[in-house]
C-alpha positions as CSV (number, residue, x, y, z in Angstrom):
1,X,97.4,189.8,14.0
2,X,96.6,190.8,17.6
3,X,99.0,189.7,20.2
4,X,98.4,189.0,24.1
5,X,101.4,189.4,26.4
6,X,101.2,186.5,29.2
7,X,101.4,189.1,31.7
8,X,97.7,190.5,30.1
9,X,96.2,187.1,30.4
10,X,97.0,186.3,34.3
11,X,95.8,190.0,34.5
12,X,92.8,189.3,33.3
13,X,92.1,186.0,35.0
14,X,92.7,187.5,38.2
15,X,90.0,190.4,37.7
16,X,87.7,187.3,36.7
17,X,88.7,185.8,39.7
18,X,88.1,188.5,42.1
19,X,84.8,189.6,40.6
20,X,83.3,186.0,41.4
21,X,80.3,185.8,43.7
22,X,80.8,182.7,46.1
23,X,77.5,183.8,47.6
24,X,75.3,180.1,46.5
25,X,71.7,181.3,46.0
26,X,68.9,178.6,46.9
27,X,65.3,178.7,45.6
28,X,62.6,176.9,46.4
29,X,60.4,176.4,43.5
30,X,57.9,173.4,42.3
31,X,56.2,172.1,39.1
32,X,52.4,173.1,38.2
33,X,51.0,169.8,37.6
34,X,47.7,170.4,36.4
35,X,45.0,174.0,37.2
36,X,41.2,174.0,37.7
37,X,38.4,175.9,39.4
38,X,41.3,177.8,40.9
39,X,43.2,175.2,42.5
40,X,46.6,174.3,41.3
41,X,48.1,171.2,41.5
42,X,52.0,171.6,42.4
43,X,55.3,169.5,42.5
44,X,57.6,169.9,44.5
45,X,58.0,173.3,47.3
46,X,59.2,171.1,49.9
47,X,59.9,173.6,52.1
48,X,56.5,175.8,52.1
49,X,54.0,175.6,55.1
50,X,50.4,175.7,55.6
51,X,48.8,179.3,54.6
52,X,52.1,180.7,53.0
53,X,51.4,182.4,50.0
54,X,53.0,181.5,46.9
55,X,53.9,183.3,43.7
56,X,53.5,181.7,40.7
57,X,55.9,182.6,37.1
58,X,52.8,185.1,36.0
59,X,53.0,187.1,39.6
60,X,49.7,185.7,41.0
61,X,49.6,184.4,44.0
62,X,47.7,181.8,46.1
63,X,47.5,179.5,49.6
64,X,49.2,176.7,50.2
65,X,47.0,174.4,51.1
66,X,49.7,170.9,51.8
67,X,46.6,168.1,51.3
68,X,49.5,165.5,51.2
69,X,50.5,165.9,54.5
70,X,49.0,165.6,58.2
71,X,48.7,169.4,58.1
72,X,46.0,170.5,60.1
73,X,46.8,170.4,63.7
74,X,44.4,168.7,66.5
75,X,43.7,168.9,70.3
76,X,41.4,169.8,73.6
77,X,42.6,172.7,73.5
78,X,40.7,174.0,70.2
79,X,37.2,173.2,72.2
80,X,35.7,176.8,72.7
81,X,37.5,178.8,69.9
82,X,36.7,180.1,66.4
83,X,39.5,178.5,63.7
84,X,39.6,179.1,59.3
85,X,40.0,176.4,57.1
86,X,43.4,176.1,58.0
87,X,42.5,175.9,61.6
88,X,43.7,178.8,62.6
89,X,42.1,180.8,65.2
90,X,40.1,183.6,64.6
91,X,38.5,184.9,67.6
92,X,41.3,187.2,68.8
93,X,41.9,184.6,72.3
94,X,45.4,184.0,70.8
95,X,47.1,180.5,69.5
96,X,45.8,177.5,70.1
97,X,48.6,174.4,71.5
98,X,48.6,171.2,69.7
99,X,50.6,168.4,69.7
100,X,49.1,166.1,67.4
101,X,48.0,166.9,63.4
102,X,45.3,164.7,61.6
103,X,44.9,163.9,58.0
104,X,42.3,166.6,56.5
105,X,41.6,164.0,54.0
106,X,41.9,160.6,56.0
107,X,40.3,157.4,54.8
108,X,36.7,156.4,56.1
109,X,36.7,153.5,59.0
110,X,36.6,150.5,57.1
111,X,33.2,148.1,57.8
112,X,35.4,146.0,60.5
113,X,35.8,148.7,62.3
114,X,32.0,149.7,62.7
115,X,29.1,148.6,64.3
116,X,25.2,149.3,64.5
117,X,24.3,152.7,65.3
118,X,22.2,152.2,68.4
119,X,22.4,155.2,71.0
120,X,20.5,158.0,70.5
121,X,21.9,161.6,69.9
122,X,18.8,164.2,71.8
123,X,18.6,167.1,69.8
124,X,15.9,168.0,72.9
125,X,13.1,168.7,70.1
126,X,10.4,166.1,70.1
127,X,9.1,166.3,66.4
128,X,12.5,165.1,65.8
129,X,13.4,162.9,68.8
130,X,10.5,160.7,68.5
131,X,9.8,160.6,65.1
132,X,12.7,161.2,62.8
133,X,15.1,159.8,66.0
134,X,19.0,160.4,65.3
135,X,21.7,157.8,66.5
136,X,25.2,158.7,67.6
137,X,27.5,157.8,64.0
138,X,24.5,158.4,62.0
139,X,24.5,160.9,58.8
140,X,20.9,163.1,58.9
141,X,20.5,165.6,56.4
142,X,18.9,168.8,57.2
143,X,17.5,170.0,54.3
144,X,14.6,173.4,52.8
145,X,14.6,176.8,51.6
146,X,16.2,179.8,52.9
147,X,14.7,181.1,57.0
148,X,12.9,178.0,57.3
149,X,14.8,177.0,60.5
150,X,17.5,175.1,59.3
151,X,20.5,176.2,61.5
152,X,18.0,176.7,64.7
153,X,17.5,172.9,63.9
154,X,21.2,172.0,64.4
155,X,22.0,175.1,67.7
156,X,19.1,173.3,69.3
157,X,20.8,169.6,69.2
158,X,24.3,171.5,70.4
159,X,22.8,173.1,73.2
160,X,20.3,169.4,74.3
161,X,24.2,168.2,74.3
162,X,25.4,169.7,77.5
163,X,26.2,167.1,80.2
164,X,26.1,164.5,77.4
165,X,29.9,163.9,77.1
166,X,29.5,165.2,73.2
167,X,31.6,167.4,71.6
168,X,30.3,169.5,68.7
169,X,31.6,170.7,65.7
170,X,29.8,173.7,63.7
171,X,31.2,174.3,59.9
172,X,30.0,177.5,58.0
173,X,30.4,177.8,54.6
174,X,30.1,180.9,52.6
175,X,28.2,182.4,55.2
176,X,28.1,186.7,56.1
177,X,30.9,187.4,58.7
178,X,27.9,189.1,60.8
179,X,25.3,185.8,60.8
180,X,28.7,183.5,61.9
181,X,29.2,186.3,64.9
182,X,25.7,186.4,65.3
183,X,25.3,182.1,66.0
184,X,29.0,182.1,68.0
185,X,27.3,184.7,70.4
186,X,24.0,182.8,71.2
187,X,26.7,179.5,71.6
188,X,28.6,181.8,74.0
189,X,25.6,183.5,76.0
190,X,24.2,179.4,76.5
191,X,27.3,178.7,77.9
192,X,28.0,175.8,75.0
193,X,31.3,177.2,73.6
194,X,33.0,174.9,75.6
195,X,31.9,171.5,74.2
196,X,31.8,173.2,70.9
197,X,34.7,174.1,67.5
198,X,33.3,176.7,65.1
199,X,35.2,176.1,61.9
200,X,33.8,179.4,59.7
201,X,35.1,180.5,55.6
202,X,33.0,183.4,55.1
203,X,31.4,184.7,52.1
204,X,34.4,186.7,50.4
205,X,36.9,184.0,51.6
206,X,38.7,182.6,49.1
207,X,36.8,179.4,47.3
208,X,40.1,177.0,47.9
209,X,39.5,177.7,51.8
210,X,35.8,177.5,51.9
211,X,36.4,174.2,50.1
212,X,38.7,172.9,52.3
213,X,35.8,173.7,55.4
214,X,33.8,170.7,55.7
215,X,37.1,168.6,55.5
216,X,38.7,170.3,58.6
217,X,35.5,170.5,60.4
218,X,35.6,166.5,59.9
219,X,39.1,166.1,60.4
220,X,38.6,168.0,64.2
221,X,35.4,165.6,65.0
222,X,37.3,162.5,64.0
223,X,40.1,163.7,66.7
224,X,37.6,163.2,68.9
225,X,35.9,160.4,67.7
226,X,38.9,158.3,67.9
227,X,39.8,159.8,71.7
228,X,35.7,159.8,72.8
229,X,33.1,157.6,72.3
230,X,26.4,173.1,38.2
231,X,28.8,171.3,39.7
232,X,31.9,169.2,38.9
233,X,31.4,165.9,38.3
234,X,33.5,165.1,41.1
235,X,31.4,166.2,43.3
236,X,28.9,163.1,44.4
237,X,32.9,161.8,45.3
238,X,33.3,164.5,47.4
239,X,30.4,164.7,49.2
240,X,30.6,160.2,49.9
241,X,33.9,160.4,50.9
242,X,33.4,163.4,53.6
243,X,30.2,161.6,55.4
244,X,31.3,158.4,55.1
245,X,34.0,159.2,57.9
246,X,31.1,160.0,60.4
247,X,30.7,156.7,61.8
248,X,30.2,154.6,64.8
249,X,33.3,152.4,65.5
250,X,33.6,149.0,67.2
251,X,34.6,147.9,70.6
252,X,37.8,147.6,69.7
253,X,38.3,150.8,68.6
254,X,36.5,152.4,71.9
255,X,33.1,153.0,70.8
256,X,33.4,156.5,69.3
257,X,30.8,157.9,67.1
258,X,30.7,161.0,64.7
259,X,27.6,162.5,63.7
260,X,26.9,164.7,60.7
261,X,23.9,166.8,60.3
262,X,24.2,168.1,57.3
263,X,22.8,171.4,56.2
264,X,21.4,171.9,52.3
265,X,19.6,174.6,51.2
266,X,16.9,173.8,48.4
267,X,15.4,176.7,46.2
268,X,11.3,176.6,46.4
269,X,11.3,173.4,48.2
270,X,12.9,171.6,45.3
271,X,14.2,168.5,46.8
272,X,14.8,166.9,42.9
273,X,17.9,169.3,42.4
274,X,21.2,167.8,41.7
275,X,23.1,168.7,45.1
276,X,19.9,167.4,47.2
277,X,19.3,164.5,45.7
278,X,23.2,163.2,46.1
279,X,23.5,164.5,49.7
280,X,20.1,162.5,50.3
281,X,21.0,159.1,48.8
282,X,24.3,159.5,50.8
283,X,22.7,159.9,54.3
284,X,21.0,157.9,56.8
285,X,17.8,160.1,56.3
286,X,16.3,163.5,55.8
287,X,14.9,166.2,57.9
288,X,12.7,168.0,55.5
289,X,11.6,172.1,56.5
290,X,9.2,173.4,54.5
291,X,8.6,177.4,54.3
292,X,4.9,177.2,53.9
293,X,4.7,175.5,57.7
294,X,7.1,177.8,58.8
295,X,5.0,180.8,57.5
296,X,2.1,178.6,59.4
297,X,3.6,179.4,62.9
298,X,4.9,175.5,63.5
299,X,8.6,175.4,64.6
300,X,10.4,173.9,63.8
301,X,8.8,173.7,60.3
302,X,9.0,169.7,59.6
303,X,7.3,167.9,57.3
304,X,6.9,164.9,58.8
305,X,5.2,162.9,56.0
306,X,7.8,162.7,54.0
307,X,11.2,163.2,56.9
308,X,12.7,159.9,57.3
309,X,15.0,158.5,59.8
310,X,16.7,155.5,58.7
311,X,18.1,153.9,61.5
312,X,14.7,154.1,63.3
313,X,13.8,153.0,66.2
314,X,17.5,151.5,67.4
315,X,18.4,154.9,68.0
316,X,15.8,155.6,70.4
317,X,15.6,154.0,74.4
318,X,12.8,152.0,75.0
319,X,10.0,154.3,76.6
320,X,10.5,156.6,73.5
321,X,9.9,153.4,71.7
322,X,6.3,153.0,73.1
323,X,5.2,156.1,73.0
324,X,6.2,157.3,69.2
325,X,4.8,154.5,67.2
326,X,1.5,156.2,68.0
327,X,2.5,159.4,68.0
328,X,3.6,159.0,64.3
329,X,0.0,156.9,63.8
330,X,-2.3,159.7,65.0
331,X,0.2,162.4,63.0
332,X,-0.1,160.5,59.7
333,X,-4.2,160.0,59.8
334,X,-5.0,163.4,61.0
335,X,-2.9,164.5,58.1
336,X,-5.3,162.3,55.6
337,X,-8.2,163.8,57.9
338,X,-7.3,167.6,57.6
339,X,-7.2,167.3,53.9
340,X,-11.0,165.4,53.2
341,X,-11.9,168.0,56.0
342,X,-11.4,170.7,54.0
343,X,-13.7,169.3,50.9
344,X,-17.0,168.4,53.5
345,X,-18.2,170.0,56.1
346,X,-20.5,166.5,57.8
347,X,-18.2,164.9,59.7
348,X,-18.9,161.8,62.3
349,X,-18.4,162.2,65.7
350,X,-14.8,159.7,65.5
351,X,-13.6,162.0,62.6
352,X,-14.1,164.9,64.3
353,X,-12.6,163.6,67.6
354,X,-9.5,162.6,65.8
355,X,-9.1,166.2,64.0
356,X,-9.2,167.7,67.7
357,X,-6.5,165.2,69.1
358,X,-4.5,165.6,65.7
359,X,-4.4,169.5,66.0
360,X,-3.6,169.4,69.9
361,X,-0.2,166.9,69.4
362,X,0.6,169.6,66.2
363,X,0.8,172.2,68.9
364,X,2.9,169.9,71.6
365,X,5.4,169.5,68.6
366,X,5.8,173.3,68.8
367,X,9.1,174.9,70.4
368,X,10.6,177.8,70.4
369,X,14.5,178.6,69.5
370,X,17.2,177.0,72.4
371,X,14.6,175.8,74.2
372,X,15.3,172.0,74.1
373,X,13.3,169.2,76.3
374,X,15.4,166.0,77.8
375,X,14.1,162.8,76.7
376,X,12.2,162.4,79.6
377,X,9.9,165.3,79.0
378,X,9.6,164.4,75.3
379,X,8.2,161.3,76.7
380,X,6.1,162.7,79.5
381,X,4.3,165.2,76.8
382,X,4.0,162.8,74.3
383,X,2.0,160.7,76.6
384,X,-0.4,163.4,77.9
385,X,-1.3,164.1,74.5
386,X,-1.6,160.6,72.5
387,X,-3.4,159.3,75.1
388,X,-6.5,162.3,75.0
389,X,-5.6,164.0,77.9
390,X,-5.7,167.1,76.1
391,X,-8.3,166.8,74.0
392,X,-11.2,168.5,76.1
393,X,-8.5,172.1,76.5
394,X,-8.6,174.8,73.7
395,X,-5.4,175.7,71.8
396,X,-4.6,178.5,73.8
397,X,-4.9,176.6,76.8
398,X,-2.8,174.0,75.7
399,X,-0.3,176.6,75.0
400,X,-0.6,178.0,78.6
401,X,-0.5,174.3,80.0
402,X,2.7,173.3,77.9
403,X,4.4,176.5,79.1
């Protein structure tokens, strides 16, 4: 039988006593509610902030990304600079001050509080302008193969947009850190920067942050919007809900508009993939660039047959009105005409006329890159050369004359 003197048990509560840690430890740690396609959803981390990284029970580690919350910061002052995904800046000119944060994932405006799309948005090239017009809160998708002129298409319409009161937002996805430099440098040297928000996730960037691109790109526009004027099966979601918020809003609301160009690149011209094919029955039309009239010398390389616009007409002022409907006319016939042409060599005197005027308004569609036209030389050249003043010059004079 073991005895224990009283004066051994206060002994021993006291060492107990004095070896106890008041120190309270607090950790902040959250539930992993469901994992897919490298995104974790999590419960609770109350306390963690935009970009931090966080460790989870196996030692890897990821971004916070805080979709729940108005996390992505908005203001003037980002007009100019270079930001992430998380719109950070990353052009080494230092933070950027903001007041406000928006939604990355807001709600699209509700049908009360749009209206008609009915001003025009220049993008200063007239294949586009007066056939395939674009209105301000319209969705037009920019769609063909790889260096067929895609992102020239969409530099051009920023730099027609000086004096315009438009601000512009450019998202690169996936893109080599060199080609994003490469564009931000031609903004720069045109002087554009500072009506323009890059938002770039390059290549090697992590796929949760080049995901999260588009949405920040959009959530920056509709900042201004509101101040201004093999795939997941998700993904059709996705892609609705992020061009439904381009819009053009009421009265009311100020007037605002966002437009979305939106870039897709198709693999041998295939249009009938799954990615184009959503993206087209989503927007308000389809630029189409085909490599095979790129390789032809015609820039920008549209293919105007089958490029649609489907506001029309309502996005276009009234001169450009009068003077496209037969541009498009004497485009679409001499296209039927070039083709018999090829299969007979006796022609009539009208067929042959029309082949001359139909090759001479090919070569007025020509431009080269950043070298947009106001609407008012759109309209001017159009009219020389639907109206046959042209006709009797040879190509190269043309050339010379347009110059």
């Amino acid at each position: 039988m073991v005895t224990i003197l009283a004066d051994e048990i206060s002994k021993i509560i006291r060492e107990f006593i004095e070896q106890y840690n008041t120190e309270v430890k607090i950790v902040n740690t959250g539930t992993v509610l469901q994992v897919g396609d490298g995104i974790a959803r999590i419960y609770g981390l109350d306390e963690v902030m935009a970009g931090e990284l966080v460790e989870f029970e196996e030692s890897t580690v990821g971004i916070a990304l805080n979709l729940e919350s108005k996390n992505i910061p908005v203001s003037e002052g980002y007009l100019g600079h270079v930001v992430n995904a998380l719109a950070k800046p990353i052009d080494g000119r230092g933070e950027i001050s903001a007041s406000e944060s928006w939604l990355i994932e807001s709600p699209s405006p509700g049908i009360i509080s749009r209206r008609s799309v009915y001003e025009p948005l220049q993008t200063g090239l007239i294949a586009i302008d007066s056939m395939i017009p674009i209105g301000r809160g319209q969705r037009e998708l920019i769609i063909g193969d790889r260096q067929t002129g895609k992102t020239t298409v969409a530099t051009n319409t920023i730099l027609n947009q000086q004096g315009q009161n438009v601000v512009c937002v450019y998202v690169a996805i996936g893109q080599k850190a060199y080609y994003v430099a490469q564009v931000v440098t031609s903004l720069q040297e045109r002087g554009v920067m500072e009506y323009t928000i890059k938002v770039a996730e390059i290549a090697n960037s992590p796929t949760t942050l080049q995901y999260l691109t588009p949405y920040t790109g959009a959530a920056l526009a509709e900042y201004f919007m509101y101040r201004r004027e093999a795939y997941p099966r998700y993904v059709f979601y996705l892609h609705s809900c992020l061009l439904e918020r381009a819009a053009k809003l009421s009265s009311q609301l100020g007037e605002g508009s966002m437009t979305a160009l939106t870039i897709v690149e198709t693999q041998s011209g295939d249009v009938s993939a799954y990615i184009p094919t959503n993206v087209i029955s989503i927007t308000d039309g389809q630029i189409f660039l085909f490599a095979d009239i790129f390789n032809a010398g015609i820039r920008p390389a549209i293919n105007v047959g089958i490029s649609v616009s489907r506001v029309g007409s309502a996005a276009q002022i009234k001169a450009m009105k009068q003077v496209a409907g037969k541009l498009k006319l004497e485009l679409s016939q001499f296209a039927e005409l070039e083709a018999f042409a090829q299969f007979s060599s006796d022609l009539d005197k009208a067929t042959q006329n029309q082949l001359v005027r139909g090759q001479r308004l090919r070569e007025l569609l020509k431009q080269s890159q950043s070298a947009p036209l106001t609407v008012e030389e759109q309209i001017i050249t159009i009219y020389i050369g639907t109206n046959g003043y042209l006709d009797s010059l040879e190509i190269e004079q043309e050339q010379v004359e347009k110059n």
